[in-house]
C-alpha positions in Angstrom: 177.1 106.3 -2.2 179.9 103.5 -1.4 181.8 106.2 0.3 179.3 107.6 2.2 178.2 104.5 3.5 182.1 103.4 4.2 182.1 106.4 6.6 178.9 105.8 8.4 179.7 102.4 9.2 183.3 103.2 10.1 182.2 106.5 12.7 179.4 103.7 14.0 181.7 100.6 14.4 184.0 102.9 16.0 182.0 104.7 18.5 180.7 101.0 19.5 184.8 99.8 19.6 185.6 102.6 21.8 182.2 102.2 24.0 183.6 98.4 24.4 187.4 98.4 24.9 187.9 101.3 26.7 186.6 100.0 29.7 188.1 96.7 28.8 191.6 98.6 28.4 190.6 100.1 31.8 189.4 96.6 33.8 192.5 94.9 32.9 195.1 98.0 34.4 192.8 97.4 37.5 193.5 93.7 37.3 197.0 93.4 36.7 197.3 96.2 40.3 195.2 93.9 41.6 197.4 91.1 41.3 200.3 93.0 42.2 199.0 93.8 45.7 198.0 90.2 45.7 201.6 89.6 45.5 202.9 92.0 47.8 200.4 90.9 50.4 202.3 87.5 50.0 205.8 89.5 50.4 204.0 91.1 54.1 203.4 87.8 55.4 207.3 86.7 54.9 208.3 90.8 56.0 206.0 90.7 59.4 207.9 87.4 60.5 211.2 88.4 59.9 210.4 91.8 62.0 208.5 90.4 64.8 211.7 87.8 65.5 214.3 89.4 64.2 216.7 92.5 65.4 217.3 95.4 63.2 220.0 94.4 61.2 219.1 91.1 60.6 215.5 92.8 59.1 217.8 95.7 57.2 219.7 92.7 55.4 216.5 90.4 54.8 214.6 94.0 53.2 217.5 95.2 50.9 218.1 91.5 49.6 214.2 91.7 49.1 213.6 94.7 47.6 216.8 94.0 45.1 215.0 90.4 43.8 211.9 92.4 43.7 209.9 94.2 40.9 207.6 96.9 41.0 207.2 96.9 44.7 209.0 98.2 47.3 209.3 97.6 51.1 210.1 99.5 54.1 210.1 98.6 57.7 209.4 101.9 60.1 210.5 101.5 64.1 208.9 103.5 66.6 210.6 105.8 68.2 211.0 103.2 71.4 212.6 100.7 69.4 215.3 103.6 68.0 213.0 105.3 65.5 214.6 102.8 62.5 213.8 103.5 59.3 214.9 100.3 57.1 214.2 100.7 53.3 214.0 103.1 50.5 211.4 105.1 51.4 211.9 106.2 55.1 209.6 108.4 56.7 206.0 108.9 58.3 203.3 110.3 57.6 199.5 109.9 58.6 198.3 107.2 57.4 201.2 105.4 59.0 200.3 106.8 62.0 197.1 106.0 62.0 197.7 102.0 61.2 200.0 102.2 64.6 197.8 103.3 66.6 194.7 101.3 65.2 196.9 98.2 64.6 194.9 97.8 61.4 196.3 97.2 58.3 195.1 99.6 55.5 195.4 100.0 51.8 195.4 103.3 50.2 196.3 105.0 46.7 199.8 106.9 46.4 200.9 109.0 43.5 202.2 106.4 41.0 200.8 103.3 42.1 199.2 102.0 46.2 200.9 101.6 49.6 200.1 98.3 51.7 200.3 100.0 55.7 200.4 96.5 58.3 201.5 97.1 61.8 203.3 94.3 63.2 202.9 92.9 66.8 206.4 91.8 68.4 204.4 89.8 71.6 204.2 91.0 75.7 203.3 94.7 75.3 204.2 95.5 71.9 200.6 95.9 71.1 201.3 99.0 72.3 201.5 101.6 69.3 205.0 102.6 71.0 206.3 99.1 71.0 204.6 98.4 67.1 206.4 98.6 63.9 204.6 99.4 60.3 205.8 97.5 57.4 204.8 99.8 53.8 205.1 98.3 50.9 204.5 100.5 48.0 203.7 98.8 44.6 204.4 100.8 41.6 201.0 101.2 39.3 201.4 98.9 36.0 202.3 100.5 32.9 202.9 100.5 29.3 206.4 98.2 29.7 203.8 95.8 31.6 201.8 93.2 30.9 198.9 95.7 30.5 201.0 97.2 27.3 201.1 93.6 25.6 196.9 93.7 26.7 196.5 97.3 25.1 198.1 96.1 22.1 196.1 93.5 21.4 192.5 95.1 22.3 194.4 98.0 19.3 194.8 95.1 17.3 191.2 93.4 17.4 190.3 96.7 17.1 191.6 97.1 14.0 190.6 94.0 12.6 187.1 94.4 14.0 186.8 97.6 12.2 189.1 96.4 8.6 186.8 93.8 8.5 183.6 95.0 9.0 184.9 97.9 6.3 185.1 95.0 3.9 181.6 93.2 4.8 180.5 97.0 4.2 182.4 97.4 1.5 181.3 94.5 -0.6 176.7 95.7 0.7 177.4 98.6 -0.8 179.1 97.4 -4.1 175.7 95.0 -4.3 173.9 97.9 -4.3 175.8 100.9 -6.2 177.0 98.7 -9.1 174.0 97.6 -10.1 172.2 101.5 -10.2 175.4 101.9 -11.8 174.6 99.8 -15.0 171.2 101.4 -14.8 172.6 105.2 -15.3 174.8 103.7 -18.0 172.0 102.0 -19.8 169.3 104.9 -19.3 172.1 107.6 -20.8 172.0 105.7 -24.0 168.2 106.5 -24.3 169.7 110.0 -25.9 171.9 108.5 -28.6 170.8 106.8 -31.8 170.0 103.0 -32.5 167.5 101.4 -31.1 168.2 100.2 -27.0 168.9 96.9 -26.0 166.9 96.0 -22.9 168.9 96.0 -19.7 171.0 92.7 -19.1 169.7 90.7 -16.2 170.1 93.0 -13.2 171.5 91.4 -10.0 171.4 93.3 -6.2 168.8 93.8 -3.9 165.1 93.0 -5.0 164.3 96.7 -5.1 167.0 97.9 -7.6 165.7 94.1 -9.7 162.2 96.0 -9.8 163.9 99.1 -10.8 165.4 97.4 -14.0 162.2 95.9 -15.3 160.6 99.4 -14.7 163.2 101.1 -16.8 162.4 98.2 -19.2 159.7 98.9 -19.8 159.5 102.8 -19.9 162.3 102.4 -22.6 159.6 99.8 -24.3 156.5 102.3 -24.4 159.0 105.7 -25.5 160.4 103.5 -28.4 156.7 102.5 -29.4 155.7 106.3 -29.0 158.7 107.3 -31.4 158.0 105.2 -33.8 154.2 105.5 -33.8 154.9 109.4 -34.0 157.6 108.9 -37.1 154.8 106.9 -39.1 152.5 109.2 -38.6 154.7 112.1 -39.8 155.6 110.0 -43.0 152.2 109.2 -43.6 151.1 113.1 -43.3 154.2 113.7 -45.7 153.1 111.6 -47.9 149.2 112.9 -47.4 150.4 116.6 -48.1 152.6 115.9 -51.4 149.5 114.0 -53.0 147.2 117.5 -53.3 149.9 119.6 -53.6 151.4 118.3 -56.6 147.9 118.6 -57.9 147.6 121.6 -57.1 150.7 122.4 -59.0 149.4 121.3 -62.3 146.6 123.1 -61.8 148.5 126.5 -61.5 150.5 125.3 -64.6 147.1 125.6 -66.3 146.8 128.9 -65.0 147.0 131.4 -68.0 147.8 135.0 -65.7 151.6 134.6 -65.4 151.6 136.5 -62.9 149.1 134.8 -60.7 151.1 131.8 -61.7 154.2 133.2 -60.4 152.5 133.8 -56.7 150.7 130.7 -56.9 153.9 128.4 -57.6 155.8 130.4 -54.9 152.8 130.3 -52.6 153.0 126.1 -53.2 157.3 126.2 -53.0 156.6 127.7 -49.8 153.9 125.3 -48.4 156.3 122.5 -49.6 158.8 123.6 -47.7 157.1 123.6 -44.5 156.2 120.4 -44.9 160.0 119.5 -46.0 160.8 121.5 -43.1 157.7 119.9 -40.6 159.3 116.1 -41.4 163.2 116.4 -41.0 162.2 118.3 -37.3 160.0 115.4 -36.6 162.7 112.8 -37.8 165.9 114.8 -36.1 165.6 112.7 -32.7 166.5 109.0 -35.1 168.9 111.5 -36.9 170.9 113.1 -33.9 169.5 111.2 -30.9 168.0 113.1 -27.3 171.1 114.2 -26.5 173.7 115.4 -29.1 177.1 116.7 -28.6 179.3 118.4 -31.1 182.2 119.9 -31.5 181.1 123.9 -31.5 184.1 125.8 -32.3 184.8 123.0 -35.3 181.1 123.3 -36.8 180.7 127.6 -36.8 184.4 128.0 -37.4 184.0 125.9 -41.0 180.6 127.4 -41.5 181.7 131.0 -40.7 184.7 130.7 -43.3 181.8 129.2 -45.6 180.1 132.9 -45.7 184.0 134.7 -46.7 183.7 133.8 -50.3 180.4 135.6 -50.6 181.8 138.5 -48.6 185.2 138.2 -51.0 182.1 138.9 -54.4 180.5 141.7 -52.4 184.5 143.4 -51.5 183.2 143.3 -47.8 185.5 143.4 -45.3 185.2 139.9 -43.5 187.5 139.7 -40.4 187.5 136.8 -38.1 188.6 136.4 -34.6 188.2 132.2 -34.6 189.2 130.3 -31.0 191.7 127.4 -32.5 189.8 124.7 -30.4 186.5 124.5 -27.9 184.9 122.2 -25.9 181.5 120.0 -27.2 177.7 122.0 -27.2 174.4 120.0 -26.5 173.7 121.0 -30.1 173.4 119.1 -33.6 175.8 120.4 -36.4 172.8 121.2 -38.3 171.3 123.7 -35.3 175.0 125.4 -35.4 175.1 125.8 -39.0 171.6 127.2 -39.0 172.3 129.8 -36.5 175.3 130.9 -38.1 173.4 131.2 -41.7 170.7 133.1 -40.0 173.5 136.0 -38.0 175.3 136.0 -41.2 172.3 136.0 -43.6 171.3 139.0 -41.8 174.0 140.6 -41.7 174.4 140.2 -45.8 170.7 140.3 -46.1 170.1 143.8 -44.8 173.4 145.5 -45.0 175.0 147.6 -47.6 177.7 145.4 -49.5 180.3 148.0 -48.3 179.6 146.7 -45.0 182.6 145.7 -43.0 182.0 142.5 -40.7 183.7 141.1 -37.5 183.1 137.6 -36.6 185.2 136.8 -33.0 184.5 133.0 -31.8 185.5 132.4 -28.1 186.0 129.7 -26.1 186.3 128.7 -22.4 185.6 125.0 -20.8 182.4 125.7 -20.0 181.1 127.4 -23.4 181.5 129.0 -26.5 180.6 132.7 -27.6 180.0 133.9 -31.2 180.1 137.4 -31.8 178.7 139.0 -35.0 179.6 142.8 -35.4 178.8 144.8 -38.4 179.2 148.7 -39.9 175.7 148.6 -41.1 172.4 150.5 -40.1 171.8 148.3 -36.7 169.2 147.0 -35.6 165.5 148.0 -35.2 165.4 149.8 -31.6 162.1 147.3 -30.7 163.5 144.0 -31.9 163.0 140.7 -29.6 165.7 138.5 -30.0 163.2 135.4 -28.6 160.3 136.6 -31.0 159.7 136.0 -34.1 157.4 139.2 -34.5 155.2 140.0 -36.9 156.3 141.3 -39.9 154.5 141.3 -43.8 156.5 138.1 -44.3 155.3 136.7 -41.2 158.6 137.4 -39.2 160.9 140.0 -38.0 163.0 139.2 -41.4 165.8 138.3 -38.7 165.2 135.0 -38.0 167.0 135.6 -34.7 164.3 133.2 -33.1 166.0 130.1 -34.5 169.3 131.1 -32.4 167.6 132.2 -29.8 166.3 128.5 -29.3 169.6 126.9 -30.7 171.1 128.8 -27.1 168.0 128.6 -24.8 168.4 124.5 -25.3 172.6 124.8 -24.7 171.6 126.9 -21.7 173.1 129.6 -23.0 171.6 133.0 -24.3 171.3 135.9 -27.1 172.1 139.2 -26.4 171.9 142.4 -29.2 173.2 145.8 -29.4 175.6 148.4 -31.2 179.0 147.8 -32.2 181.7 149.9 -31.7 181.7 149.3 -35.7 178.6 151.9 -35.8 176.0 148.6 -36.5 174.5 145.3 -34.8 175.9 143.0 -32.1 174.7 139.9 -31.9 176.2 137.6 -29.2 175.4 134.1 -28.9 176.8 131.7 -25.6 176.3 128.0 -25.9 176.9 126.2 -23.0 178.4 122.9 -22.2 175.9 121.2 -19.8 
């Protein structure tokens, strides 16, 4: 945001710079001609006395010592062809325009490549009025440039410039901080709302009244989810607690029960329902466990579970092979979510597979995920199966439990895929993405 705003103020302040010195640059080259013709007209008035009483030599001697002491202009004194046609000066020669101030006996001022020409005819008394008997003194005065006094001007407008703009970056500069730093501690603060602890409320919040407002509403948003948590953690407790009560009555009821095997099903049938409420609890109480947002180290956590499986594979004499990345970047995943989903691919695998089975396990790694690859040599699986469903099956699931990596990957942003190996059994590829 700094920057952005750093660069629309620096293309505005710029644009009105430019819209204001320019012309200023422009008015004072007019100026300093200006006050050179000023100047020169001074130089005429000397110049036209000299030629109206003075012969040709005397002017030739009077215009080279003046035009040697002189700067930026230069003067020549042009005789009719009456007087002898004289040309005195460096820049002999007529053209129009000195014709024209002969024979008008006007003086005239007009623009010349590199600069402006002064034209005066000068009267010598009797009948030189006449254009044949009048002289024209040019003085040509060189335009002013960047070895001038208008260089010395440009550089300073460039340098106000500069400093205009430097320092209005700064005043900028320092809005801007008002604003962003304070939204900055803001992001900071609401990140932590995904790790564990409880939040401190946000320190006193300085800037602009809006982003003040801001920080009390984020105050007390934090203030109502915290409440919500906990409200929803007591409750879970208390319907724990609730559940055990009858069901470890109804436990020593079946003990009393004298069919064993109705025994045997009940007692299993009450294992099971306490350990969906087991189950029901830790889920509600993962978020104070792990916090909204946690990261771990992917490759780390299935590479240690997946060489947890090898022993079992080592009883069985399966062939376990593993393909393991050495290192990986951090999942949006707990380390209990990663071990799960690699108990339920591997559980599978061991699960409905004859113990001859060979098994290929290749990990993967990149900097923007991780892919886990379980291959086997076993039957495959079932031509229907949905990876994302749980199915319905006569123990109320496909028996795959694929559902529970399935959502372990959906909440990464990654996927599951399945198909055949080139082992002659299941492929079951899991990504888990970084962000």
């Amino acid at each position: 945001m700094r920057r952005s705003l750093l660069v629309t103020a620096a293309a505005a302040i710029s644009m009105v710079l430019l819209a204001m010195l320019v012309p200023m640059a422009i008015l004072v080259r007019s100026y300093a001609l200006e006050d050179r013709l000023a100047r020169a007209a001074l130089e005429v008035q000397v110049v036209e006395t000299v030629v109206s009483g003075q012969d040709v030599g005397s002017v030739n001697q009077y215009v080279d010592k003046l035009n040697d002491t002189t700067e930026h202009t230069q003067v020549t004194v042009l005789y009719p062809e009456a007087l002898g046609g004289h040309q005195v000066g460096p820049d002999p020669g007529e053209d129009a325009l000195v014709l024209d101030a002969r024979n008008t006996g006007r003086a005239r001022v007009d623009d010349v490549p590199g600069g402006s020409q002064i034209l005066v005819p000068v009267s010598r008394g009797g009948n030189s009025a006449l254009p044949s008997q009048t002289p024209v003194i040019r003085i040509v005065v060189e335009e002013p440039g960047l070895d001038s006094v208008v260089g010395v001007a440009w550089g300073l407008l460039a340098l106000l410039a500069a400093t205009l703009l430097v320092g209005s970056l700064v005043v900028v500069d320092r809005l801007g901080r008002s604003f962003v730093q304070p939204i900055r501690e803001l992001a900071d603060h609401t990140q932590a709302l995904g790790r564990t602890g409880s939040i401190e409320p946000v320190a006193s919040v300085t800037g602009p009244p809006e982003v003040q407002e801001l920080g009390h509403a984020i105050d007390r948003l934090v203030g109502r989810i915290q409440l919500l948590l906990s409200r929803e953690r007591e409750n879970v407790a208390d319907l724990s607690h609730r559940l055990r009560t009858p069901v470890t009555a109804l436990r020593l009821r079946v003990e009393a029960v004298d069919d064993a095997d109705l025994r045997t099903r009940l007692s299993g049938d009450l294992d099971a329902l306490q350990a969906t409420v087991d189950e029901i609890v830790r889920e509600a109480r993962r978020s104070e466990r792990e916090g909204l947002d946690p990261r771990t180290d992917g490759v780390a956590v299935i590479s240690e579970r997946v060489r947890h499986w090898e022993a079992l594979a080592e009883d069985q004499g399966r062939s376990y092979e593993l393909r393991l990345a050495p290192s990986g970047p951090s999942v949006p995943a707990s380390r209990a979510d990663l071990e799960a989903l690699v108990d339920v691919l591997l559980d599978n695998v061991f699960s409905h597979t004859p113990d001859d089975a060979a098994v290929r396990i290749t990990l993967a790694a990149s900097e923007h995920e991780v892919e886990l690859v379980v291959e086997d040599a076993g039957p495959g699986l079932p031509a229907d199966l949905e990876a994302t469903s749980r199915g319905t099956s006569g123990a109320g699931s496909t028996g795959l439990g694929l559902s529970i990596a399935a959502r372990t990957a959906a909440d990464s942003g990654g996927a599951i895929t399945t198909g055949s190996s080139d082992m002659g059994g299941a492929r079951v590829a899991v990504t888990l993405r970084t962000a």
